[in-house]
C-alpha positions in Angstrom: -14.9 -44.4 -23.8 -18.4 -41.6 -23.9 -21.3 -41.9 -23.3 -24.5 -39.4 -24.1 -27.3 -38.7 -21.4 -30.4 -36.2 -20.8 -29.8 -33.9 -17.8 -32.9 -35.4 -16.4 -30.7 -39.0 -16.4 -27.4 -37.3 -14.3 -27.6 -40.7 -12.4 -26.8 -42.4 -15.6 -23.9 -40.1 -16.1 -22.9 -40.2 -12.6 -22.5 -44.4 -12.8 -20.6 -43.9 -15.9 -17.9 -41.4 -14.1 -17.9 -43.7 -10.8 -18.1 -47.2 -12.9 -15.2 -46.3 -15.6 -12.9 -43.4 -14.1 -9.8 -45.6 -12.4 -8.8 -42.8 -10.4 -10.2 -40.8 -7.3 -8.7 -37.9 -9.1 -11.2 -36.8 -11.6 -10.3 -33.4 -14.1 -13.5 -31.7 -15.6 -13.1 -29.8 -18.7 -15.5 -28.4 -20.7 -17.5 -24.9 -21.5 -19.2 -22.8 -19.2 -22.7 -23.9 -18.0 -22.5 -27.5 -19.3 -23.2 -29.0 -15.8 -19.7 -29.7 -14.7 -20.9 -28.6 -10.7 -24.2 -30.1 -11.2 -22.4 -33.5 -11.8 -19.9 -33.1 -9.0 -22.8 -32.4 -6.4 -24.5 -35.7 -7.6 -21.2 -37.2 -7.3 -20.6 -36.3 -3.6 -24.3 -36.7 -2.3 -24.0 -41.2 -3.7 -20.6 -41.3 -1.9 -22.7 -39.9 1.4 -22.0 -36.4 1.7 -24.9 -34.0 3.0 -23.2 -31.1 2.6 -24.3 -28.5 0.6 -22.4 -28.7 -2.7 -21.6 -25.8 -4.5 -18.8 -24.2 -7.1 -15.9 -22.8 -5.6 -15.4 -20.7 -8.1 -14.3 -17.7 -5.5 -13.2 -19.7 -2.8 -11.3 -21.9 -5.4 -11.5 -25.2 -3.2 -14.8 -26.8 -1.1 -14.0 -29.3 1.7 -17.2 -31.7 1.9 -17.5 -35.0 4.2 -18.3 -38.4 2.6 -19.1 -41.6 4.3 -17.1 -42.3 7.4 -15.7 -38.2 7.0 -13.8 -39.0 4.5 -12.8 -35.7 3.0 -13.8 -34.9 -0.5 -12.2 -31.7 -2.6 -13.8 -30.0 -5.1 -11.5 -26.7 -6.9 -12.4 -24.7 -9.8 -9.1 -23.3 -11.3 -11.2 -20.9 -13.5 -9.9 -17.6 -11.7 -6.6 -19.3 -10.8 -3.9 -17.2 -12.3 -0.7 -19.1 -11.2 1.0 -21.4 -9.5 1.5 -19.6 -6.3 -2.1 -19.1 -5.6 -2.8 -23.0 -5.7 0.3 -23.0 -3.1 -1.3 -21.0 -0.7 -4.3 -23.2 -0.8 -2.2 -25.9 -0.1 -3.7 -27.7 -3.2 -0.6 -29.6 -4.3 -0.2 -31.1 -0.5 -4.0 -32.1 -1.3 -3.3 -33.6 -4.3 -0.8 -35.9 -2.6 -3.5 -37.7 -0.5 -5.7 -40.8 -1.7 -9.3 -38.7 -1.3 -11.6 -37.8 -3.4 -10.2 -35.1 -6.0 -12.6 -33.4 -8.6 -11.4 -30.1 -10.4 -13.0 -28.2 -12.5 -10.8 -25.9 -15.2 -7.9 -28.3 -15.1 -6.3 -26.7 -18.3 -4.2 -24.5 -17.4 -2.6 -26.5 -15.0 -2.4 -29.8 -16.0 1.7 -30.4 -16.2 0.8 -30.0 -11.5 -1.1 -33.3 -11.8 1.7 -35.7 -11.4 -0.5 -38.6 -10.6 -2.6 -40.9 -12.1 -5.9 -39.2 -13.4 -9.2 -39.5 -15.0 -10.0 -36.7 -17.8 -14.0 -36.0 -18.1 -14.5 -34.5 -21.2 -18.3 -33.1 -21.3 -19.7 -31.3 -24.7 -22.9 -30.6 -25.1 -25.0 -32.1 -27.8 -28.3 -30.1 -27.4 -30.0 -28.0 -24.5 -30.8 -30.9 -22.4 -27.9 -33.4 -23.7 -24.2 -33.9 -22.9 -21.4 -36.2 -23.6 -18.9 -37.4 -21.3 -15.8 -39.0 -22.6 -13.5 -40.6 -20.3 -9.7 -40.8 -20.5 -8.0 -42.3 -17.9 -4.2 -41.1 -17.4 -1.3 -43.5 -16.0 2.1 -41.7 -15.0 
């Protein structure tokens, strides 16, 4: 299931994720600079976090509060380099619980997510267009 949308209509994308992704686990793939953050900020601020919402590209996991403080992760495995280094964040404990889970640069990882996920697929179609595909995953 895809759907296109103007950056201008990231609500429209964001209903899409919420309304079709079966899974509080949610893997981002796609290039550099397509919006992948953007989208995970909008994400977090509808499911009531005020935090400030940025990539955790060098910390390589954010911690934000949703409604009722329910904990919400965000990790970017871009400058992950193995295994270990997701240990000592604790990540796989994290991955265990039934909160809010978005990850950006799933790839090289994937065979750690032994759970039911959702796959987000973004491309980009122009400067100020994107396609999402969704692929929900059942273990």
């Amino acid at each position: 299931m895809e759907i296109s949308y103007k950056l201008k209509e990231i609500n429209k994308a964001r209903d899409f994720i919420l309304n079709n992704s079966l899974y509080k686990l949610i893997l981002f793939e796609g290039d550099l600079g397509l919006g992948k953050t953007t989208l995970i900020k909008n994400i977090c601020q509808f499911l009531g976090s005020s935090d400030i919402i940025s990539s955790p590209t060098f910390p390589m996991l954010n911690i934000y509060l949703g409604k009722k403080d329910e904990e919400i992760f965000h990790a970017d495995l871009y400058r992950v380099d193995n295994i270990s280094d997701l240990n000592e964040l604790g990540f796989i404990e994290i991955l265990e619980n039934d909160s809010w889970i978005f990850v950006e640069w799933p790839n090289k990882f994937k065979n750690i997510f032994q759970k039911n996920y959702t796959l987000l697929q973004l491309t980009e179609i122009s400067n100020n267009e994107r396609k999402i595909k969704i692929i929900n995953h059942e273990f």
